[in-house]
C-alpha positions, -999 to +999 in steps of 0.1 A: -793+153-668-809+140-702-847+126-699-842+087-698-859+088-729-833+106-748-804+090-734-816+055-750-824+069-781-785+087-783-770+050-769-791+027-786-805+011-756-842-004-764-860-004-728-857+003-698-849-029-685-816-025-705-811+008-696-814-005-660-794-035-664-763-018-682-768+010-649-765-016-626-739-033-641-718-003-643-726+011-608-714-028-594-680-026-612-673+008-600-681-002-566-660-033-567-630-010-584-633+016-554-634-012-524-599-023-544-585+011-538-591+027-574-606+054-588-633+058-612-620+084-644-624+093-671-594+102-699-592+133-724-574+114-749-564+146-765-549+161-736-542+131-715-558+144-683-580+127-661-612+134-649-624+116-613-658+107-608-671+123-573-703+109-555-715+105-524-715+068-527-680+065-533-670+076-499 
């Protein structure tokens, strides 16, 4: 995984309070999307296929 360092710098994202914020933020919805019986993907625009995103949490 990228330092946290980098990853703002390649996103834009000022501090770490942001970078925490727009974490948690993200992390809630996918939560919310899985306890309504989705999945979490992403899409290969190019080649249409899907990607699903596996952690332990999820389960």
């Amino acid at each position: 995984m990228q330092n946290i360092e980098e990853m703002m710098r390649d996103n834009a994202i000022n501090t770490k309070k942001e970078l925490l914020n727009l974490s948690l933020s993200l992390l809630d919805w996918a939560f919310k999307e899985k306890k309504s019986g989705n999945s979490i993907a992403s899409v290969d625009r190019k080649t249409k296929t899907l990607k699903e995103v596996v952690l332990p949490a999820f389960h």
